[in-house]
C-alpha positions in Angstrom: 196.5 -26.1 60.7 200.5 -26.0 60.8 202.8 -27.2 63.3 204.8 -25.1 65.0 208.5 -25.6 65.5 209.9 -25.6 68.9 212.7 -23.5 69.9 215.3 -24.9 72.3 213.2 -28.0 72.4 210.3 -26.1 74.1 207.1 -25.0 72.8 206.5 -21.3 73.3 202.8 -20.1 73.5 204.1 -16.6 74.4 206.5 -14.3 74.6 206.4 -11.0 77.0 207.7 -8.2 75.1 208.5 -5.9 77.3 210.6 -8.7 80.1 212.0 -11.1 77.5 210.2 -13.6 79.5 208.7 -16.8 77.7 205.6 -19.2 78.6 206.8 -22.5 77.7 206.0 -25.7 77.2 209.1 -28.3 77.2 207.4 -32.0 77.4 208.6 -34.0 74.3 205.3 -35.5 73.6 203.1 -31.9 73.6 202.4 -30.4 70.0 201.0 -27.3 68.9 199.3 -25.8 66.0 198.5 -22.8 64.4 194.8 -22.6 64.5 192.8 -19.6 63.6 193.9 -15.9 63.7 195.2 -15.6 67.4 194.4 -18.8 68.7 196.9 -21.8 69.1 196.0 -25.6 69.5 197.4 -27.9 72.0 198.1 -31.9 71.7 199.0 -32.9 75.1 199.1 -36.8 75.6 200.3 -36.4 79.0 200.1 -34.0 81.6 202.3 -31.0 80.8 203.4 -28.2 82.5 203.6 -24.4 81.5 206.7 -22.6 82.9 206.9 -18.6 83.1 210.6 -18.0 82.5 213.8 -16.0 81.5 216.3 -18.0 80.1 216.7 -21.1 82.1 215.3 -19.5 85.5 211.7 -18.9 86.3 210.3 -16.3 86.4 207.1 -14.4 88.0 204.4 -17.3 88.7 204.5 -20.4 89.3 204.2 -23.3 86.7 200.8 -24.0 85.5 200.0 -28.1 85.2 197.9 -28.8 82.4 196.0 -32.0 82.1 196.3 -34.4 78.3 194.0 -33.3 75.8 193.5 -30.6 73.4 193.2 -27.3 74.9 192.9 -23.9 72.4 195.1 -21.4 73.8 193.7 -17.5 73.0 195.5 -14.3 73.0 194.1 -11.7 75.7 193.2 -8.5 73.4 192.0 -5.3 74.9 189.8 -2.6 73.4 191.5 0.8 72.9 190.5 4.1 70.6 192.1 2.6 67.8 191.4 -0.4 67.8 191.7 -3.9 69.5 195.4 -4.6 70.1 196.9 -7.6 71.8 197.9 -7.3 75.7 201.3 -7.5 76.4 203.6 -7.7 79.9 
């Protein structure tokens, strides 16, 4: 699996295309990994926190607390006439 990078310090499991928003992840300890196609890997050894956000301001939910461990992150897909494709807000 590779590591990926973060970007202004935060890991980013997502990105909302159409809002510019981000779901982050910005504690130091937290890695994540490139598992298979359209699945991601997360190290947590402490309790970490996901923030929904645009630029430095939140943004439509409220943070999601995630417990340590090793949680696989998926991408939600819908069916369509041509095909699967990956849903996007």
């Amino acid at each position: 699996m590779e590591q990926i990078k973060r970007r202004n310090g935060k890991l980013i499991l997502g990105e909302g295309e159409v809002t510019g928003h981000v779901h982050s992840i910005a504690n130091p300890s937290a890695k994540m990994y490139q598992a298979e196609a359209g699945l991601l890997q997360l190290e947590l050894p402490t309790q970490s926190t996901i923030r929904h956000e645009i630029g430095d301001k939140p943004a439509e939910h409220r943070d999601i607390q995630l417990p340590s461990g090793e949680p696989v992150v998926s991408q939600k897909r819908q069916y369509t006439r041509d095909g699967d494709t990956n849903v996007v807000d």
